[in-house]
TORGU-773281 format. One line per field, with one value per residue (C-alpha): residue in three letters; x, y, z. Coordinates in pm, 1 decimal. Layout:
# TORGU-773281
vokol <- ALA_... $
c1 <- X_... $
c2 <- Y_... $
c3 <- Z_... $
***
This chain:
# TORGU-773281
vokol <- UNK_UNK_UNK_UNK_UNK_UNK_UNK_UNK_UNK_UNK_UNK_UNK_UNK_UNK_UNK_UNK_UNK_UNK_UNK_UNK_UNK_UNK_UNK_UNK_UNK_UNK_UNK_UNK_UNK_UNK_UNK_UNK_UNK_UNK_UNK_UNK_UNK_UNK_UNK_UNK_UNK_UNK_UNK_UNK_UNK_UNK_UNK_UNK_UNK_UNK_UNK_UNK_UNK_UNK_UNK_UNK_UNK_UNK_UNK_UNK_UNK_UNK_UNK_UNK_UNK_UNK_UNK_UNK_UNK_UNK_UNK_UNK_UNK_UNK_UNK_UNK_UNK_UNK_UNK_UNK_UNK_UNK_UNK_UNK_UNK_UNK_UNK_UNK_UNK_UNK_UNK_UNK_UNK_UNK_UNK_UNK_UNK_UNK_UNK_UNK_UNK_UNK_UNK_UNK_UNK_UNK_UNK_UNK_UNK_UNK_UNK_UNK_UNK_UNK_UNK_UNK_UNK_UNK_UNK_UNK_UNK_UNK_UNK_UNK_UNK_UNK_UNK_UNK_UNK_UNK_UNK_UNK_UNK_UNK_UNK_UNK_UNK_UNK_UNK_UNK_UNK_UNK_UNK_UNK_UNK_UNK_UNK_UNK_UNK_UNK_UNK_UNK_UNK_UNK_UNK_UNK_UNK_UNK_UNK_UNK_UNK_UNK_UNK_UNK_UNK_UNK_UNK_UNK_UNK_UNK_UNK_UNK_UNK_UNK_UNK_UNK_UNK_UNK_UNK_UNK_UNK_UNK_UNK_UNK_UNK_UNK_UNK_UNK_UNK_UNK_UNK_UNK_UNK_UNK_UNK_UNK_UNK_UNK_UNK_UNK_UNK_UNK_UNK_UNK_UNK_UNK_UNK_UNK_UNK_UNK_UNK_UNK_UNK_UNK_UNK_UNK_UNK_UNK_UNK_UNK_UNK_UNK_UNK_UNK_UNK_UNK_UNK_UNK_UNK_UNK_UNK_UNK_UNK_UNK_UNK_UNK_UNK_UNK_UNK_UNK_UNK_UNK_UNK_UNK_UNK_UNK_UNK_UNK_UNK_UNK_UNK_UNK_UNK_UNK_UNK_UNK_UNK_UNK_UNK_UNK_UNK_UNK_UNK_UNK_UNK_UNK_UNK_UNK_UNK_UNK_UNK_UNK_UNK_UNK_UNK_UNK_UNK_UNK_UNK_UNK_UNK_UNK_UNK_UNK_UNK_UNK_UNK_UNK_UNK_UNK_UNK_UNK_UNK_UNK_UNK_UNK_UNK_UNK_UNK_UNK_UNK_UNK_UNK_UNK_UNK_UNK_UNK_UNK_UNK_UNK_UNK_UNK_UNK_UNK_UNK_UNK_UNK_UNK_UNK_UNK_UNK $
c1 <- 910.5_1253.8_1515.3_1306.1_1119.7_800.6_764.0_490.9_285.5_110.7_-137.6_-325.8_-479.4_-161.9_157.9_230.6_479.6_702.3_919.5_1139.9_982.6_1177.8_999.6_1037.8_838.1_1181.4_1139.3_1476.0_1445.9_1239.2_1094.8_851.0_631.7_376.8_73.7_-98.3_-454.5_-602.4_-489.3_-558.4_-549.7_-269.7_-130.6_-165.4_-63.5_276.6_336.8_260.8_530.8_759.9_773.0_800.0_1077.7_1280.4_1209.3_1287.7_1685.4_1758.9_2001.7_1744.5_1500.0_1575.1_1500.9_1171.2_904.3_554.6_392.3_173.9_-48.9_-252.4_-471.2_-698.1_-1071.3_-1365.8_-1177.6_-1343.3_-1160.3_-1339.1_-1240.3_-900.9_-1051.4_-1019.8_-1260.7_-1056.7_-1253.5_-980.2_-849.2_-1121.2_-981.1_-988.0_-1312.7_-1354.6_-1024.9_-815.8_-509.6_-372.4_-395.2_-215.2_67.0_112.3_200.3_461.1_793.7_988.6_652.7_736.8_597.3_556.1_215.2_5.5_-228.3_-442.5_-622.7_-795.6_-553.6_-694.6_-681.8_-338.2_-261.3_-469.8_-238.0_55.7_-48.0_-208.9_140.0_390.0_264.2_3.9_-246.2_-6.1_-124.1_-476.9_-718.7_-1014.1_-916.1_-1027.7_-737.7_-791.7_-711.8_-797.8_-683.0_-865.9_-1083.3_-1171.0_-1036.2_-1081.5_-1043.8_-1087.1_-884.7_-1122.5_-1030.9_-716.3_-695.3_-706.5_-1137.2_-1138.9_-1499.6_-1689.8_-1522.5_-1255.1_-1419.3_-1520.4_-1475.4_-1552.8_-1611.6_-1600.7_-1933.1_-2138.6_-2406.6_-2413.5_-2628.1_-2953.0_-2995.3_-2627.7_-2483.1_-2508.1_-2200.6_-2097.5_-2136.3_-2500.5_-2577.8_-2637.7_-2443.8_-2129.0_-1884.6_-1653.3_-1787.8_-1804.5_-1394.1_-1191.9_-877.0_-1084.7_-1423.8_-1226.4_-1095.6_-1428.2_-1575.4_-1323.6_-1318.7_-1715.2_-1671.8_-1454.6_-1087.7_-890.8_-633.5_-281.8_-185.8_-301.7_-592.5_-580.1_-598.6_-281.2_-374.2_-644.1_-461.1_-150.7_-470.6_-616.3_-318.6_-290.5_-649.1_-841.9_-1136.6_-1306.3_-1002.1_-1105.3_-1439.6_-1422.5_-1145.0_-1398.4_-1669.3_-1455.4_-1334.1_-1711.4_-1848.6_-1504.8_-1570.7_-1922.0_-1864.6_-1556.2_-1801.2_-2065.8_-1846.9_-1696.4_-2058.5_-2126.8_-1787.2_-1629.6_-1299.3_-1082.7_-822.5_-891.5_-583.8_-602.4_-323.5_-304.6_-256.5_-516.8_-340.8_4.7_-230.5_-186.1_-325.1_-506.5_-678.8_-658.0_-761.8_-1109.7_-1130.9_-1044.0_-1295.7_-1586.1_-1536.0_-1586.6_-1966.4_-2025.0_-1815.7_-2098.3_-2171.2_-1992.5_-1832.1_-1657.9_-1494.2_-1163.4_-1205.6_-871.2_-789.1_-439.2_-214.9_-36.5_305.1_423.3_322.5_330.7_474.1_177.9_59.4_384.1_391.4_73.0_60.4_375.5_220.8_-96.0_134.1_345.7_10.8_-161.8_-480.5_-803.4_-738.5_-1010.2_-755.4_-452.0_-290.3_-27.2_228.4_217.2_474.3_245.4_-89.9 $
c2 <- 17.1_153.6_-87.5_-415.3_-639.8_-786.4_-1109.2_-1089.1_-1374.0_-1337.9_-1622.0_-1669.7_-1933.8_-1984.3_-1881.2_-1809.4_-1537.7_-1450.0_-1155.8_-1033.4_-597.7_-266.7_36.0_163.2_-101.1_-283.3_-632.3_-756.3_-1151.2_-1340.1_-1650.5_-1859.1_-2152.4_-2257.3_-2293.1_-2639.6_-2499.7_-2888.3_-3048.1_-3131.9_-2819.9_-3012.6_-2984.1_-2605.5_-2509.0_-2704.4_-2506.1_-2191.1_-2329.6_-2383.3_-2072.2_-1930.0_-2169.8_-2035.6_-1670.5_-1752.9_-1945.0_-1579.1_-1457.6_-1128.5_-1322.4_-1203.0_-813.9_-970.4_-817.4_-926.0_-1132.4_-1022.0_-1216.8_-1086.0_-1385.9_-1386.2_-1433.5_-1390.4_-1376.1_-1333.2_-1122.8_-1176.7_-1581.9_-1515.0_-1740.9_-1771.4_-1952.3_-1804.7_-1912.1_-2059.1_-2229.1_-2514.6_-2739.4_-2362.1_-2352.0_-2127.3_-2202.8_-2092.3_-1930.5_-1691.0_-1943.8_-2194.5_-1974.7_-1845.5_-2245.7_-2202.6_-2275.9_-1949.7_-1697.3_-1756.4_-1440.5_-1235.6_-1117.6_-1197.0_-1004.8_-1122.1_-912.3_-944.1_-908.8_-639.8_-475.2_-529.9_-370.4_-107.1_-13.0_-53.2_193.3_417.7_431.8_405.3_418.7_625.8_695.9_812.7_1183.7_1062.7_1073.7_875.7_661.2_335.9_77.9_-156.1_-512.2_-600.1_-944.1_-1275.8_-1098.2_-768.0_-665.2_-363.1_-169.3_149.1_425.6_669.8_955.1_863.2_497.8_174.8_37.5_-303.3_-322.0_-597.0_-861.9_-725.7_-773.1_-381.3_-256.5_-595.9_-368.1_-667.9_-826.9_-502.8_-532.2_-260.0_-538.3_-585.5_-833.1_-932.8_-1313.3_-1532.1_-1486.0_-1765.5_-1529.1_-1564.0_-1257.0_-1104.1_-861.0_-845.6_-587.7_-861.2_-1076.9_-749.1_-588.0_-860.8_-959.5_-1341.9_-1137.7_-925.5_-1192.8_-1396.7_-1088.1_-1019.6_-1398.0_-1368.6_-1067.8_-1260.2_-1197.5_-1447.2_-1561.6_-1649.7_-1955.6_-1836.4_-1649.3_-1389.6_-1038.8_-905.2_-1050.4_-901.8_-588.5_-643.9_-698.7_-347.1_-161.8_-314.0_-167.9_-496.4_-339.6_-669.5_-610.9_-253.5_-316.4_-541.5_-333.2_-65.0_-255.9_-364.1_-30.8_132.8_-90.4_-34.0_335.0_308.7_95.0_359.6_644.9_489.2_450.4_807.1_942.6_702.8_806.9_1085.0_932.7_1158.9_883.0_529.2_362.3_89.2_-250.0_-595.8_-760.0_-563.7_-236.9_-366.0_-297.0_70.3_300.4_49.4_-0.2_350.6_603.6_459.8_449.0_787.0_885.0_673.1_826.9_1156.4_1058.1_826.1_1099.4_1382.5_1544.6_1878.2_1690.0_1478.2_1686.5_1650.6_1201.0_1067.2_753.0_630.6_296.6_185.6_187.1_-108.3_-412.8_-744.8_-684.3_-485.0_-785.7_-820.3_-450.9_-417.6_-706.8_-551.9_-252.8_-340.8_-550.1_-305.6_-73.3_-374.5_-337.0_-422.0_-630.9_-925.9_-960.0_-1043.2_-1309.7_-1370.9_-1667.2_-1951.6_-1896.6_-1708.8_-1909.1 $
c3 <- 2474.2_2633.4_2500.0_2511.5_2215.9_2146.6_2009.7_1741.1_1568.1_1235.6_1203.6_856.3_604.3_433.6_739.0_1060.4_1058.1_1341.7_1452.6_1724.0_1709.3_1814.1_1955.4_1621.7_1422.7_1313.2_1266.7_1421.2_1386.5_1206.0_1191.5_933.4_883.6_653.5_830.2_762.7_791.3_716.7_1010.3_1330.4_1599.0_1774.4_1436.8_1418.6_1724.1_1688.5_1410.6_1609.6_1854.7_1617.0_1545.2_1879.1_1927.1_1678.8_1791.0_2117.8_2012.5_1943.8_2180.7_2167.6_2324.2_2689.7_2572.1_2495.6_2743.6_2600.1_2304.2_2078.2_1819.9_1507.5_1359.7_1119.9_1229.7_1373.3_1751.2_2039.1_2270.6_2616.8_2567.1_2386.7_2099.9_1740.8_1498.7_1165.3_859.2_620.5_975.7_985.0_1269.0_1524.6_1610.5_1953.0_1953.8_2292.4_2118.8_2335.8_2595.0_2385.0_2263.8_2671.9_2738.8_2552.6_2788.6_2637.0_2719.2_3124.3_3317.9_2916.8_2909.2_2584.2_2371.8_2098.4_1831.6_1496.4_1210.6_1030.4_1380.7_1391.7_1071.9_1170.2_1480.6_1278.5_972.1_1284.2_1483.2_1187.4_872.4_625.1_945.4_1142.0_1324.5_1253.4_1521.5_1347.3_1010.3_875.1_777.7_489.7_355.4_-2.1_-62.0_-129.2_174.6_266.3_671.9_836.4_1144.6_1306.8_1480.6_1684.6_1914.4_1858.5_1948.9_1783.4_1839.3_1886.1_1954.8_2227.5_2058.2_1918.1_1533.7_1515.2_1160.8_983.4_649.1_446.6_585.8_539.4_314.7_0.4_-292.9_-188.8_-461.3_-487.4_-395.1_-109.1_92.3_339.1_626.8_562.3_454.6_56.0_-161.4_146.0_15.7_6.7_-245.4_-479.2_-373.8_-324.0_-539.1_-572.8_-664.3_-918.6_-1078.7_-1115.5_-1222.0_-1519.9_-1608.4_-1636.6_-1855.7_-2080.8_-1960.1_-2096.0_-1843.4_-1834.7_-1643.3_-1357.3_-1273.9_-1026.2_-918.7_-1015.1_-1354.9_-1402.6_-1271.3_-1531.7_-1837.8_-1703.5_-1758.9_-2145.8_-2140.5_-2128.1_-2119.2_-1937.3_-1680.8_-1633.1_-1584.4_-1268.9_-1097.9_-1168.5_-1005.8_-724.8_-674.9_-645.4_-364.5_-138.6_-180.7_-105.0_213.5_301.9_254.2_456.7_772.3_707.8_720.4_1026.3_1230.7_1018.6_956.1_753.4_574.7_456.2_456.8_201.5_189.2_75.7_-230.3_-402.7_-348.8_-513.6_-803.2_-804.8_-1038.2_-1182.4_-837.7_-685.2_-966.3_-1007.5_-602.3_-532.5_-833.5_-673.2_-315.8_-435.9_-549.7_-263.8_-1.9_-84.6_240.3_317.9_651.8_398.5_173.4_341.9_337.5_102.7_74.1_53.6_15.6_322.9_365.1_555.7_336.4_461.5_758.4_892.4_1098.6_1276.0_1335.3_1455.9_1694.2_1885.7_1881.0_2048.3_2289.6_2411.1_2465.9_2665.1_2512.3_2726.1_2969.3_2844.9_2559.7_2786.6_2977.0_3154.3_3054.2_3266.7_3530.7_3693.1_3695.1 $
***
């Protein structure tokens, strides 16, 4: 990146994150804003530029060279849409187009990408991937996200929703999940399915239920606590094991809110993988927690911006349409 910045949006169910990003993966400014997922799009995307505004009053701004946005999904890259489940009112929605009308964008080009992509690229470039030609990169949280890293760089697939882990199938008898599909690996790993799973096995919860509860039970040795971290912990290694035999990746790089679990989470993980991981070609597959936290999004975005990723992923600002 030289000596300039990329400004980088994080856009989920809950905020829309915003940073000023060094060549290192320093987050220089910051900006914040709750995002109000049950409006109106209008709605939405004033909060987007709300944010931008603020990184833009920064009297970095003019080191700024592109923009870069991470949002939570499905996107489609060839249309620079996003139709993000817990986003109801962005359906199809033209974000990258929206954030380049943004006055303070100008001539900035501006690249979208999944969010679990863009923590991918960040844990790839500066985090527990890193030197890693082919890895998978994790999120356990109320979801499961995923991408890929192969020969070296960051897949994004057709539509940019390559290594959608979460939505792979490993219960042939197992739930409806709202994708449409039955036993998803989601509805089995995620922090929300853990917690269900330990309530239905007769954790008693504190005032409020959720993962790291469960997770803080588990390490009292709750044994209903243990049991669906267990659980949890056996379908994410089976799905990691399955794309290891299907692209021989040789780290999975697991982050989000389920990780902050630790021990709790990892130990029966790692243990899993080694029965699911049972080819020869495998031996070497670890699995790891990331390193960069919450800010992965941010990282990842300017990452992927300063690369300028596939060109159906890009626009220009609109000083020069």
């Amino acid at each position: 990146m030289n000596d300039g910045l990329i400004a980088a949006l994080d856009i989920g169910g809950t905020k829309i994150a915003g940073a000023l990003v060094d060549r290192d993966g320093v987050l220089v400014h910051r900006a914040r804003r709750a995002t109000p997922a049950r409006e109106p799009a209008d709605v939405l995307v004033g909060a987007v530029h709300e944010v931008m505004g603020a990184l833009s009053a920064s009297p970095l701004w003019g080191r700024v060279r592109a923009v870069g946005i991470g949002s939570a999904g499905p996107i489609d890259l060839a249309h620079g849409t996003v139709s993000p489940v817990n986003i109801p009112a962005w359906r199809n929605f033209p974000l990258i187009e929206s954030v380049a009308r943004h006055p303070a964008v100008g001539h900035r080009q501006v690249t979208l990408a999944g969010d679990a992509v863009a923590m991918t690229a960040a844990e790839h470039r500066h985090g527990a991937a890193r030197g890693h030609r082919n890895a998978l990169c994790l999120v356990v949280s109320t979801g499961v996200g995923a991408g890929l890293v192969l020969n070296g760089s960051v897949h994004h697939g057709l539509t940019g929703n390559a290594g959608h882990l979460g939505h792979i199938s490993i219960d042939f008898d197992g739930e409806a999940c709202p994708c449409g599909a039955r036993g998803c690996l989601e509805a089995i790993a995620s922090g929300t399915a853990i917690t269900r799973h330990a309530l239905a096995l007769g954790w008693q919860a504190p005032l409020t239920a959720d993962a790291a509860g469960v997770a803080a039970a588990a390490r009292t040795g709750e044994a209903a606590a243990i049991a669906a971290f267990d659980r949890a912990a056996r379908a994410l290694a089976a799905g990691i094991a399955a794309t290891a035999a299907l692209v021989e990746i040789d780290i999975a790089v697991v982050g989000g809110g389920v990780a902050q679990s630790g021990e709790v989470f990892f130990e029966p993980l790692t243990r899993h993988l080694r029965r699911y991981a049972a080819m020869p070609f495998l031996k070497e597959l670890r699995v790891v927690p990331a390193e960069l936290g919450p800010d992965a999004g941010l990282v990842g975005a300017a990452v992927l911006a300063s690369a300028g990723v596939a060109p159906v992923a890009t626009i220009l600002g609109h000083g020069n349409r």
